[in-house]
C-alpha positions in Angstrom: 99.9 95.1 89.5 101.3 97.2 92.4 98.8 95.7 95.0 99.5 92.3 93.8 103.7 92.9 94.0 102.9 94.6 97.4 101.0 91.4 98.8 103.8 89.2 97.8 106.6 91.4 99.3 104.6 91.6 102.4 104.5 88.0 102.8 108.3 87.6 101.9 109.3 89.9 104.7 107.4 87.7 107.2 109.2 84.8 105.7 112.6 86.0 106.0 113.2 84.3 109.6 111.7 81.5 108.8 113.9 80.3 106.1 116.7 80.6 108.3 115.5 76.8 110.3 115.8 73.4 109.3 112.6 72.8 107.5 110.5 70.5 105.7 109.7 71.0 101.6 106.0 70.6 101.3 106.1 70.8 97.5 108.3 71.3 94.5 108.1 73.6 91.1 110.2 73.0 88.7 113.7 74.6 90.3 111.5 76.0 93.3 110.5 74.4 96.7 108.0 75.7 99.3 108.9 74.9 103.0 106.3 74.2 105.5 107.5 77.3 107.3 106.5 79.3 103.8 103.3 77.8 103.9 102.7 78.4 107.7 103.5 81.7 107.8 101.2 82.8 104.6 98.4 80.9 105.8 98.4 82.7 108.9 99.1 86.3 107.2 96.1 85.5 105.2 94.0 84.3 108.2 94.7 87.6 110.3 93.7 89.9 107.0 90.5 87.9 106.6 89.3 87.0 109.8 89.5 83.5 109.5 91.1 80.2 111.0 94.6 79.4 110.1 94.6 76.0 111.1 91.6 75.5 108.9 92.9 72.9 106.0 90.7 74.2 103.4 92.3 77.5 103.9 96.3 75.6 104.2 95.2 74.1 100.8 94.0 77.1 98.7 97.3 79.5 100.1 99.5 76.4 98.7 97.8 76.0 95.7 98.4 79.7 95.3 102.0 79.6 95.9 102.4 76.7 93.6 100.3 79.3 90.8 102.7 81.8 91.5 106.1 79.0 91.4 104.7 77.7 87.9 104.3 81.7 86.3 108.3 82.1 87.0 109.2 79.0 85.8 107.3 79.9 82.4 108.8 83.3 82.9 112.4 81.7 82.4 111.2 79.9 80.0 110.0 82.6 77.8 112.9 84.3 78.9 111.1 87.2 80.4 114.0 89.3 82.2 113.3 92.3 84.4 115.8 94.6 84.6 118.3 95.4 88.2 117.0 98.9 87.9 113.2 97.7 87.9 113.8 95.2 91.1 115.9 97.8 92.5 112.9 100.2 92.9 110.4 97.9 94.0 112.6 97.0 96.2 113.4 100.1 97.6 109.6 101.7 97.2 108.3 98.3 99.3 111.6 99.1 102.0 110.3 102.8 102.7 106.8 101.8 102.7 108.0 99.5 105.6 110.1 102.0 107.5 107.3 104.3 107.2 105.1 101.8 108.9 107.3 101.0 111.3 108.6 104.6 112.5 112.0 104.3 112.0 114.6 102.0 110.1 115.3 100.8 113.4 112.3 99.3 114.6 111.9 97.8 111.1 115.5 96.2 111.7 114.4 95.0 115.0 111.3 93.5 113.8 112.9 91.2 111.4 116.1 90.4 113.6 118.6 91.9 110.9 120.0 94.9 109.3 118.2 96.6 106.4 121.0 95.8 103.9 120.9 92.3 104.6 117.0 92.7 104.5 117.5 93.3 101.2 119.7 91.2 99.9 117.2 88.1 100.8 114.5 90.1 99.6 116.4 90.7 96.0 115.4 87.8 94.7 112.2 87.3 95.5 111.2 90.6 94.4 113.0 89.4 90.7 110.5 86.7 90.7 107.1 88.4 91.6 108.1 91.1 89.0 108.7 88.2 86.4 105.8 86.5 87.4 103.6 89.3 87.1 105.1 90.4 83.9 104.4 86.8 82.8 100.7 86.9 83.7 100.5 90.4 81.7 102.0 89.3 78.4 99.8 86.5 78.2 96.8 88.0 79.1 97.0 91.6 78.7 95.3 92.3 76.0 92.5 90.2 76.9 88.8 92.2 76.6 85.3 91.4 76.6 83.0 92.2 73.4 79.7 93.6 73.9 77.7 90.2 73.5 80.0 88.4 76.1 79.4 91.3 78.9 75.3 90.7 78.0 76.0 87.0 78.4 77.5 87.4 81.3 75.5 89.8 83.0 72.3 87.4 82.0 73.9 84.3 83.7 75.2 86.2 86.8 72.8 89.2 87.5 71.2 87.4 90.3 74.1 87.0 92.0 75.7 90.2 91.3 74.3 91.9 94.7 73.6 96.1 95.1 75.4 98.8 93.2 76.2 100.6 95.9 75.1 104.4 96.6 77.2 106.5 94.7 78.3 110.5 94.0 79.1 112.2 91.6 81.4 115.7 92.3 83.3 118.3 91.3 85.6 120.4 92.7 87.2 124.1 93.0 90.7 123.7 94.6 93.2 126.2 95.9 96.6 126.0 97.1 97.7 128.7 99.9 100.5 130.9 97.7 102.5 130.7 100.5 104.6 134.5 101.5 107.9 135.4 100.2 108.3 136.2 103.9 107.5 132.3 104.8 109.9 131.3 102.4 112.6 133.2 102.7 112.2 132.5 106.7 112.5 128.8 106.2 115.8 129.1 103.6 117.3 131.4 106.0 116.9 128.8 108.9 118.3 126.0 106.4 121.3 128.5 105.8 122.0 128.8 109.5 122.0 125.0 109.8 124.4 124.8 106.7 127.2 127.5 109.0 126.4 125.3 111.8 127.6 122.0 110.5 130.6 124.0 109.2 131.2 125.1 112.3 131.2 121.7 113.8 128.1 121.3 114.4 127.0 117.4 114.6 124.5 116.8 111.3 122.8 114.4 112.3 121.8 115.7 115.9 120.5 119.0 114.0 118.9 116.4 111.6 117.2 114.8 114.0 115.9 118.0 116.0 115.4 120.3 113.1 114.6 117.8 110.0 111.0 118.0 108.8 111.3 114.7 107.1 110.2 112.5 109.7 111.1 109.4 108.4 115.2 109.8 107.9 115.0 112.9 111.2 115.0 109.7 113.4 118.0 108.2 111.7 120.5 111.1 111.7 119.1 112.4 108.4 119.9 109.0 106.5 118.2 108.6 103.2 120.3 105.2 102.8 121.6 103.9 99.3 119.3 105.3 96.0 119.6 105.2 93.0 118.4 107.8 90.6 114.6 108.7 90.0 113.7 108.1 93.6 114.0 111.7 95.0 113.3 115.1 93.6 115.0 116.1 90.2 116.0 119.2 92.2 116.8 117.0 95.0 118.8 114.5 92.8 120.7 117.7 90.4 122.6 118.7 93.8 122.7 115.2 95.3 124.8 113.6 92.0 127.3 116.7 92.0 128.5 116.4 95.3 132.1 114.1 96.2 131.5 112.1 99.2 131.7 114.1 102.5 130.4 117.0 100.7 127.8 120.0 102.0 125.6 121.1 99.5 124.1 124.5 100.0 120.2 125.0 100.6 118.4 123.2 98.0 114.9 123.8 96.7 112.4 121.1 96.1 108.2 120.9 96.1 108.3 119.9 99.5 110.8 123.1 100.9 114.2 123.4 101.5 117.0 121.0 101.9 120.5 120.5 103.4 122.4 117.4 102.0 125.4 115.6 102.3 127.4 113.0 100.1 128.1 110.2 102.7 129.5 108.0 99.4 128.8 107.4 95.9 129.0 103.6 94.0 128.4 104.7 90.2 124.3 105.5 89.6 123.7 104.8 93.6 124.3 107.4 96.0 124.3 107.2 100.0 122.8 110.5 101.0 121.5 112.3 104.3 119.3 115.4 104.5 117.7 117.8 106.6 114.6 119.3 105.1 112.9 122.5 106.3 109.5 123.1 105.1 107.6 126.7 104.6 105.6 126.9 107.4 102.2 127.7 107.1 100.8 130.8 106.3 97.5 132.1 108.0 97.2 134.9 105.6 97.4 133.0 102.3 94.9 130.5 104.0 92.6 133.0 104.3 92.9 134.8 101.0 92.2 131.4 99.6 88.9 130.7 101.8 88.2 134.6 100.5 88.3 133.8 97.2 86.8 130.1 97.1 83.8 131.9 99.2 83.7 134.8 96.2 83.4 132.0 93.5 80.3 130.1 95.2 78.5 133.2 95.3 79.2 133.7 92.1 77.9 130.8 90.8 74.7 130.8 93.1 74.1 134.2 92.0 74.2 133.3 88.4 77.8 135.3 86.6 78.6 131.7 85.5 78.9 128.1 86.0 81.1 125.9 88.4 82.7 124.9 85.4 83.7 127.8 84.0 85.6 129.0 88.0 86.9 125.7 87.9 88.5 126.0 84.4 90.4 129.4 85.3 91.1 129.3 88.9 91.4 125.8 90.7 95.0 124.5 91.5 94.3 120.9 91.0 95.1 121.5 87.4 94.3 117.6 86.1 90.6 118.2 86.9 90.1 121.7 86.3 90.3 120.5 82.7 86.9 118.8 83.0 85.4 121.5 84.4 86.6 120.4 87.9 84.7 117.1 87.4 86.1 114.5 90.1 84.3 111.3 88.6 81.8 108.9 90.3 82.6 107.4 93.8 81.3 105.1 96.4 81.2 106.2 99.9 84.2 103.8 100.8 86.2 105.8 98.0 85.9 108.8 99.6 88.1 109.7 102.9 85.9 110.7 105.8 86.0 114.7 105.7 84.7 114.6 102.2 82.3 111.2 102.6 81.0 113.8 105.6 80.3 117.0 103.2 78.6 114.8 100.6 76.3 112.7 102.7 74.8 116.2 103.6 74.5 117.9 100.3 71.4 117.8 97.8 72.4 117.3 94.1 73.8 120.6 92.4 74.3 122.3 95.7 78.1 123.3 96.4 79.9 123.3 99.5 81.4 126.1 101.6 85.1 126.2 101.8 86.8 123.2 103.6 90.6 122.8 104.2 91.8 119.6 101.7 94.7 117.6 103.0 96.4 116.4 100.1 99.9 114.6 101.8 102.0 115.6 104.6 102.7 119.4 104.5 100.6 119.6 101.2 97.2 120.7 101.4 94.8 123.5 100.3 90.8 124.6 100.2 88.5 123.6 97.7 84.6 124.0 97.6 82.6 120.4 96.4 79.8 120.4 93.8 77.5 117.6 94.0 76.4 116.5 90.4 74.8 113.7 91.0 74.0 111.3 93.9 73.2 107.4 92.8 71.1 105.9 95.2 72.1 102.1 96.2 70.4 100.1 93.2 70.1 96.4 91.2 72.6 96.6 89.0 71.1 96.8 85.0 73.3 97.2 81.9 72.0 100.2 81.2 73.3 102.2 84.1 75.8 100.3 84.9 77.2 98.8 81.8 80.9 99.9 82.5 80.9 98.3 86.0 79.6 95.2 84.7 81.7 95.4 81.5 84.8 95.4 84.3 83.5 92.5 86.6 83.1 90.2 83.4 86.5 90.7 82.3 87.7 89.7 85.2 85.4 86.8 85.1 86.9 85.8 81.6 90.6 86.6 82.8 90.1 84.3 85.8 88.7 81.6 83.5 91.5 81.9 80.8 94.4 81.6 83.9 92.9 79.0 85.8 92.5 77.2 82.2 96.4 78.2 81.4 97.8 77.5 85.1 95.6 73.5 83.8 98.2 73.6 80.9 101.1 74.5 82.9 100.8 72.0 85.3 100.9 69.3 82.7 104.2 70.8 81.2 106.0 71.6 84.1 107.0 69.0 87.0 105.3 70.0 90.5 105.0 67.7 93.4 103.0 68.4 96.6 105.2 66.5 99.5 102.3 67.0 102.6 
């Protein structure tokens, strides 16, 4: 759902200029028309992610078809009166925004790349992100609960197993992760600094300079600190707690979170939305708590090579990553393309059931650790049979049937719902 919102929102921003011309309608949904401009600019969006011609006509005619599929699905969306609410669009909207910004660098290239500022941005965008939510909503009610028995994956598999291709090479792991305990030193070090910042500003101090020479938050540091207009659930509950208690001008005082330690201010407040800037400071790292966890990921292995007990049980009582320690420290089963490159690296080396030394585990900006791999299993490259492969099958012809049932639906739609193509 989120890939499919995120493909549509893409395309939308690339539209945004182009609506602003004297265009020509090249068809009509219900309420809705699609300009030629539309149409243009998808096509070509398309064409650069795939590789392909844009003035191909084959290519024009599928993209259109497509954006008449997705016209029809609101229109039966109103219909059904399927309503998303201004807090649901309102965090698309604003996760899609800082996905942009990140991309970009800075809210100000992303302005400049679309020839307008970022609230007007999104006020064109406000609407179209209504739609794509209704539409996908839409799709999901009527075909959510769709699944595929037993007998129809067999079918399936039986008609389309020669044209199903390789199962691709495969691993299965494990893993032992742990996170650096930073210092009290460290962290006391880094609230200290946030402190000094805090007298600073009081002193006169310009925030937003210090913001953007101190601020370890490198998307807003570039803009002053500026975490624009939020509502709530966006930041940290930590982060939000102080935010929502300030009046507008206000300094907080040095504020906790998961990601270190922050300095905000209240530029104003409309009701639930808040216009905040910060400076964060994060715990730096610490060399000795890195190698205290390399120590002690280094004492498990031998442990478990020399027989005391199983990867499972270390994983169990000591790894940080808490979700698959659970399991035993059981990852799952991944192809090669799943895997980022410094783990894809370790694997491709390893012989089943041997385990990895120590390797550092990047797990986002300023958030990493150490973790040792266990390799359970590793699938070679195969034709795919129902046996082993059953579940990955079982998923491919369910899509197959879902496909089937919405082409068949979008058949209906088209009969109940005027459309015109004006090329």
């Amino acid at each position: 759902m989120k890939k499919y919102i995120f493909l549509l929102l893409t395309i939308t921003f690339i539209n945004i200029t182009a609506q602003e011309v004297v265009d020509k309608i090249v068809a009509v949904v219900d309420k809705e028309i699609i300009l030629k401009s539309e149409l243009d600019f998808q096509t070509a969006y398309v064409a650069a992610q795939q590789n392909l011609n844009p003035n191909d006509p084959a290519l024009k005619k599928k993209i259109l078809d497509k954006m008449i599929e997705d016209k029809l699905l609101v229109a039966q969306a109103e219909i059904d009166s399927i309503e998303v609410t201004d807090d649901e669009v309102s965090m698309q909207l604003e996760n899609q925004i800082k996905y942009f910004i990140q991309q970009y660098g800075s809210q100000e290239r992303f302005e400049k790349a679309y020839g307008m500022p970022l609230e007007k941005i999104k006020r064109k965008l406000r609407d179209d992100t209504r739609k794509n939510l209704m539409a996908q909503r839409m799709k999901q009610k009527k075909f959510g609960t769709v699944e595929v028995t037993r007998s129809e994956v067999k079918e399936f598999f039986e008609t389309f197993k020669d044209s199903l291709g390789q199962i691709s090479e495969k691993f299965d792991i494990s893993h032992i992760f742990i996170n650096p305990k930073l210092s009290g030193k460290m962290k006391e070090k880094a609230r200290e600094f946030a402190a000094s910042l805090i007298d600073s500003i009081k002193n006169g101090a310009d925030f937003a300079e210090l913001a953007k020479k101190y601020s370890d938050d490198p998307g807003s540091a570039v803009q002053g600190g500026d975490l624009g207009w939020v509502k709530r659930g966006v930041f940290y509950p930590e982060f939000e707690a102080a935010a929502y208690q300030l009046a507008n001008g206000q300094l907080s005082g040095v504020i906790e979170s998961p990601v270190g330690f922050h300095v905000i201010q209240m530029i104003e407040r409309r009701g639930e939305s808040i216009h905040v800037r910060h400076i964060l400071i994060m715990v730096k790292q610490d060399d000795e708590a890195d190698l205290k966890a390399i120590e002690k990921l280094n004492e498990i292995r031998d442990s478990i090579i020399a027989g005391a007990h199983s990867f499972e049980f270390y994983a169990k009582k000591y790894s940080d990553d808490k979700e698959s320690a659970k399991y035993g420290g059981r990852l799952g089963v991944f192809e090669a393309g799943q895997l980022d490159k410094s783990m894809k690296d370790q694997v491709y080396k390893m012989k089943e059931g041997e385990i990895s030394y120590p390797k550092r585990l990047d797990i986002s900006r300023g958030v990493y650790g150490y973790h040792i791999i266990l390799l359970n299993k590793r699938i070679p490259a195969h034709t795919p049979n129902l046996k082993e492969d059953y579940d990955e099958i079982k998923k491919i012809a369910q899509y197959h049937k879902e496909t089937k049932l919405f082409d068949e639906w979008i058949t209906e739609l088209k009969k109940q719902i005027f459309w015109e193509i004006k090329l």
